[in-house]
C-alpha positions as CSV (number, residue, x, y, z in Angstrom):
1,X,80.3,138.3,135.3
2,X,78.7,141.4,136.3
3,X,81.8,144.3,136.2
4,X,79.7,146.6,137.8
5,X,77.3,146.5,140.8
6,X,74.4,148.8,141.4
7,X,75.5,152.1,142.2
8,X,73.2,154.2,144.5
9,X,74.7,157.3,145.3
10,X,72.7,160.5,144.9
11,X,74.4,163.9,143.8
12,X,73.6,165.5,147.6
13,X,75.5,162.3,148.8
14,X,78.8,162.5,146.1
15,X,78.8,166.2,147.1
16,X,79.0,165.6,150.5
17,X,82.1,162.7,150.1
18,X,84.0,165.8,147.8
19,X,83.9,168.3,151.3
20,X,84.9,165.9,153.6
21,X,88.0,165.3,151.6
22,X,88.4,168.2,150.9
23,X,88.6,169.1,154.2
24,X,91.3,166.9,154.9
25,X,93.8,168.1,152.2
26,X,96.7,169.2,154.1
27,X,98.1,170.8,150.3
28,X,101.4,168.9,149.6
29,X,104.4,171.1,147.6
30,X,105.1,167.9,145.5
31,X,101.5,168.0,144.1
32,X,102.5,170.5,142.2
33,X,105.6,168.9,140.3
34,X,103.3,166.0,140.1
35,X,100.5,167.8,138.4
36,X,103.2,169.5,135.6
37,X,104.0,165.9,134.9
38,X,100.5,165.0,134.5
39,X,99.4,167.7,131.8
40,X,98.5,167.5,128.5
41,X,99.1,170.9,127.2
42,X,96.4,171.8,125.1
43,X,94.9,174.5,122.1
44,X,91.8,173.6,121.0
45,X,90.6,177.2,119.4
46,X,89.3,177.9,115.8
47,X,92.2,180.2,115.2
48,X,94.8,178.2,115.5
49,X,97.1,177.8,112.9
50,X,100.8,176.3,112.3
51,X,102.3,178.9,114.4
52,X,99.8,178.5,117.4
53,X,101.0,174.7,117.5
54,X,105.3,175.2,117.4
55,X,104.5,177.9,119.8
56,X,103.0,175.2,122.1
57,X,105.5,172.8,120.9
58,X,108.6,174.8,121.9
59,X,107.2,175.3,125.2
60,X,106.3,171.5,125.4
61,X,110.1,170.6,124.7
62,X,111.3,174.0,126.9
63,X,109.1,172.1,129.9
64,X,111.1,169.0,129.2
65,X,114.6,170.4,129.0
66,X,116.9,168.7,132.1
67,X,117.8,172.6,132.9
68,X,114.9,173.9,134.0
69,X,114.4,171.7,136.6
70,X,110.9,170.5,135.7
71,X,109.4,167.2,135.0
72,X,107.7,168.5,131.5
73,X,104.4,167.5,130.9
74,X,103.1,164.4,129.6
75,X,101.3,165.5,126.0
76,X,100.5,168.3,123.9
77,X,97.1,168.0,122.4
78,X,96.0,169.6,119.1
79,X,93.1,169.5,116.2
80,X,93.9,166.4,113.6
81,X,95.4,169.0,110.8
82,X,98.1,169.9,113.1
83,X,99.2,166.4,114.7
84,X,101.5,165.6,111.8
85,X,103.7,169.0,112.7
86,X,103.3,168.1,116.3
87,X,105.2,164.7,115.7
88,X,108.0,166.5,113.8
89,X,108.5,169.2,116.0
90,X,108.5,166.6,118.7
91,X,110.4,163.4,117.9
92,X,112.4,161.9,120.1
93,X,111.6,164.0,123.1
94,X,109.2,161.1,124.9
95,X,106.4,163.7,124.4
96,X,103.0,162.0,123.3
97,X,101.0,163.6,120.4
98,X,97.2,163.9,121.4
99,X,94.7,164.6,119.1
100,X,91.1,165.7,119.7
101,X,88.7,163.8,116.9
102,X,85.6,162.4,115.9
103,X,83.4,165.6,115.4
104,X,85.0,167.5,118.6
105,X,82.9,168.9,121.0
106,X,80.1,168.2,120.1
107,X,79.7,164.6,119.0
108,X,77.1,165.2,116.3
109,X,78.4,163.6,113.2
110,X,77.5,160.4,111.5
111,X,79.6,157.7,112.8
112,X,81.2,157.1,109.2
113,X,82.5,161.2,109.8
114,X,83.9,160.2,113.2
115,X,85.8,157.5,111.8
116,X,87.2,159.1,108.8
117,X,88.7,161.4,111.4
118,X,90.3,159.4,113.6
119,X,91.9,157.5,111.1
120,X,93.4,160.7,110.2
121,X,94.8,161.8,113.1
122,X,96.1,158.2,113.7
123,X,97.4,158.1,109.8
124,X,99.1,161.1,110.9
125,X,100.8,160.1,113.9
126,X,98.6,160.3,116.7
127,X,99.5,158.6,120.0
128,X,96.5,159.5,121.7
129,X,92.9,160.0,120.3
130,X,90.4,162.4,122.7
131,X,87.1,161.5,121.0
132,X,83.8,163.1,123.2
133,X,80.6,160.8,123.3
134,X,77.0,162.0,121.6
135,X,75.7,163.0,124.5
136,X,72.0,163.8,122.7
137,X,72.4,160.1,121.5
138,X,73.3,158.9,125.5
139,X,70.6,160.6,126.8
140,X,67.7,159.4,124.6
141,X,68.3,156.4,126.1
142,X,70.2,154.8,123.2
143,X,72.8,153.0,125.2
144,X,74.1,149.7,122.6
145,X,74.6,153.1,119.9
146,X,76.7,154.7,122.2
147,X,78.7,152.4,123.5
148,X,79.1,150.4,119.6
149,X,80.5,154.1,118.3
150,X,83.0,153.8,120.9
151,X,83.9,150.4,120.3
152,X,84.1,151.3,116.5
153,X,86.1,154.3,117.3
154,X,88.6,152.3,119.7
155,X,89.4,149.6,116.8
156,X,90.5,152.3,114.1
157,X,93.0,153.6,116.8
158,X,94.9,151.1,116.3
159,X,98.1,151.3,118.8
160,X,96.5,154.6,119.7
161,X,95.3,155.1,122.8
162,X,92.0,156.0,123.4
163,X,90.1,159.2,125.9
164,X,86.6,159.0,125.7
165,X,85.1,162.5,127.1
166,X,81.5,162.0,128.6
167,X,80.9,166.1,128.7
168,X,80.1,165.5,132.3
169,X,78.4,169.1,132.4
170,X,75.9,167.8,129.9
171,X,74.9,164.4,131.6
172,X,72.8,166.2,134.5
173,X,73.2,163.6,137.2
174,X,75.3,161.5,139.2
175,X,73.5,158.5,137.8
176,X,74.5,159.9,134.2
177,X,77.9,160.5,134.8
178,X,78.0,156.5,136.3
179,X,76.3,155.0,133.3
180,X,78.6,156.8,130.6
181,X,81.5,155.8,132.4
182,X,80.6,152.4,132.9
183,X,79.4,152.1,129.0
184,X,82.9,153.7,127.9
185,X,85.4,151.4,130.1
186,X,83.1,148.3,128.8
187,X,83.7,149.3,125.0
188,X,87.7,150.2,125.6
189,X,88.3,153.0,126.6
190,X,92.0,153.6,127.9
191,X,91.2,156.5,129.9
192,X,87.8,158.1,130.8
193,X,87.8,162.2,130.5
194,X,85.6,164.8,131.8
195,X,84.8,166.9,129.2
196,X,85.7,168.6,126.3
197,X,87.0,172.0,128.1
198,X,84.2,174.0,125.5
199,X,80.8,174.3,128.2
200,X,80.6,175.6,132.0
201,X,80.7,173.4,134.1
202,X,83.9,171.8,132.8
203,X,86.0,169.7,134.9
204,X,84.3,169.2,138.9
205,X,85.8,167.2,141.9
206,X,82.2,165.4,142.2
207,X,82.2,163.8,138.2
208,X,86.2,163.1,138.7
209,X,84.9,161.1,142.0
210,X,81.8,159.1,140.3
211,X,84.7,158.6,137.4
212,X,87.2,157.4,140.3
213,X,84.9,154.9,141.9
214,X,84.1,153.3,138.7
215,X,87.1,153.0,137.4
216,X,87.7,151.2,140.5
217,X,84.6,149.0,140.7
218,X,86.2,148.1,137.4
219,X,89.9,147.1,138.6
220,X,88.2,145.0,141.4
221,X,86.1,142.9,139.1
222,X,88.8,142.5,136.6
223,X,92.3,143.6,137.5
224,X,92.6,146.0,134.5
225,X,93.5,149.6,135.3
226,X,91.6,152.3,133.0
227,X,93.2,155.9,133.0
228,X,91.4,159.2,134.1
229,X,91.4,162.4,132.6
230,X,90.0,165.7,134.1
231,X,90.1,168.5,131.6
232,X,88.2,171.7,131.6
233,X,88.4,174.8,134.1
234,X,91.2,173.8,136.0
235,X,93.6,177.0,135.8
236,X,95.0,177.4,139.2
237,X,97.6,175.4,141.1
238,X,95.9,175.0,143.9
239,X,92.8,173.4,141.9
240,X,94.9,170.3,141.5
241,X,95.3,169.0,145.1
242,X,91.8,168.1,145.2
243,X,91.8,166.0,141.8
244,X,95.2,164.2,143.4
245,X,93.5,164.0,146.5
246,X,90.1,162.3,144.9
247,X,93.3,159.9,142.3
248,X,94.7,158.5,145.5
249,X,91.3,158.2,147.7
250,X,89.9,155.8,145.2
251,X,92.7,154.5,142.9
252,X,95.9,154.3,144.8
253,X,99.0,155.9,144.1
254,X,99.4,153.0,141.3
255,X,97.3,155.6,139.2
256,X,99.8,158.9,139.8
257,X,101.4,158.5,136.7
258,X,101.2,160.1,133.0
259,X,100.3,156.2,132.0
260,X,97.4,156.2,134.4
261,X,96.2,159.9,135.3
262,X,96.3,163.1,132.9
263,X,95.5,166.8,133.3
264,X,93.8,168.5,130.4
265,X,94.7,172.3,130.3
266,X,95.7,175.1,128.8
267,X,96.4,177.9,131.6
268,X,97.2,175.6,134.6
269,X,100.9,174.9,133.2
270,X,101.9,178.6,133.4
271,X,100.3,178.6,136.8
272,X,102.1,175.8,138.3
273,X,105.6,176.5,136.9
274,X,105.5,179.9,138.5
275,X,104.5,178.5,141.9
276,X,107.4,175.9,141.8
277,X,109.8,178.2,140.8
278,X,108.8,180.5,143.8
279,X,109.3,177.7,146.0
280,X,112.7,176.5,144.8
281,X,113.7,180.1,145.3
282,X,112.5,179.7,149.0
283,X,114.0,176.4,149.5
């Protein structure tokens, strides 16, 4: 059975689809809520230490608490030395423990490496593993290496979820971004990210919308829903209309859900608490 068919859209082409919705957004107050809910709160920086991570934590839970009148966010999401104080500091709260691992961001490690370090992070406690693709490997060509790394990858998670990043930025082309998509859902990945949030350009509307429609050649062919994860760049509030915009275009509103659809970010959950706290003070 062929999951896929031929895809023949050029970047000018997927640029072109991104305006025209674009242009139809008529911005929706409830995105905004929505997008909260959708976050994975994130610090990925060399300095962080123990105090970096309860700091992000506390705010996690403070998101969370029935009192401030916000849905919380979905995740936080941390390096593998920090995910064991994460699931401590976060028990029983419904909060997910992401983890960042096999040789994040740059994906040039030995497989053996990448393994040892998810196993870690899930030994540790680690609901969700981010793992980033080799993209040197991907584009020499070297697609069955690519694709059995993942696979590899996707059985140590165990019960562990599994984001595979594709560092969209990196893959050059619309044509790229297609073929690592389509070589990560095929070895089992549960969502499909945009990148790593480390090079410019991070995050765009046009990868999230090659990701979209193969996701959804996917679900046709098969009935299985994969997840989708933009992460990277995407700071202010008003980014995320587009991304929801692009989610319900393609995939439905089956996919508006922490389960199905994540927001990688560090900055945009300040952003977005401030702009729905100025609207409940106009409402």
């Amino acid at each position: 059975m062929t999951l896929f068919p031929e895809y023949h859209r050029t970047d000018a082409e997927v640029s072109q689809l991104v305006a025209d919705l674009r242009a139809s957004i008529v911005p929706d107050i409830k995105d905004y809520q929505l997008a909260l809910s959708l976050i994975d709160l994130t610090t990925l920086n060399g300095n962080d230490q123990q105090a970096t991570v309860d700091t992000l934590c506390r705010k996690a839970l403070l998101l969370k608490q029935p009192q401030s009148g916000l849905p919380g966010v979905a995740a936080v999401c941390v390096y593998p030395p920090f995910v064991r104080r994460c699931v401590e500091l976060l028990h029983g709260s419904g909060l997910k423990v992401a983890s960042v691992a096999g040789a994040f961001p740059s994906g040039q490690s030995p497989l053996f490496v990448k393994l040892a370090e998810v196993q870690f992070a899930v030994e540790e406690g680690a609901d969700e593993i981010d793992m980033v693709i080799s993209r040197g490997t991907f584009l020499e060509g070297r697609f069955a290496e690519v694709s059995g790394e993942i696979t590899a990858i996707r059985n140590i998670c165990r019960e562990a979820h599994l984001k595979v990043i594709l560092e969209t930025g990196e893959l050059s082309s619309v044509s790229n971004i297609r073929k690592a998509s389509e070589l990560a859902i095929e070895a089992g990945a549960h969502f499909i990210k945009t990148s790593t949030g480390k090079i410019i350009p991070a995050a765009t509307p046009e990868a999230m919308w090659v990701m979209c429609e193969t996701i959804a050649d996917y679900y046709r062919a098969t009935g299985k829903m994969v997840g989708i994860k933009p992460a990277g760049g995407i700071a202010a509030a008003e980014d995320v209309h587009v991304y929801i915009a692009i989610v319900k275009h393609l995939l439905g509103t089956d996919w508006l859900t922490p389960e199905w659809f994540r927001l990688g970010a560090s900055r945009l959950a300040d952003n977005l608490v401030a702009v729905i706290q100025s609207i409940n003070k106009t409402l």
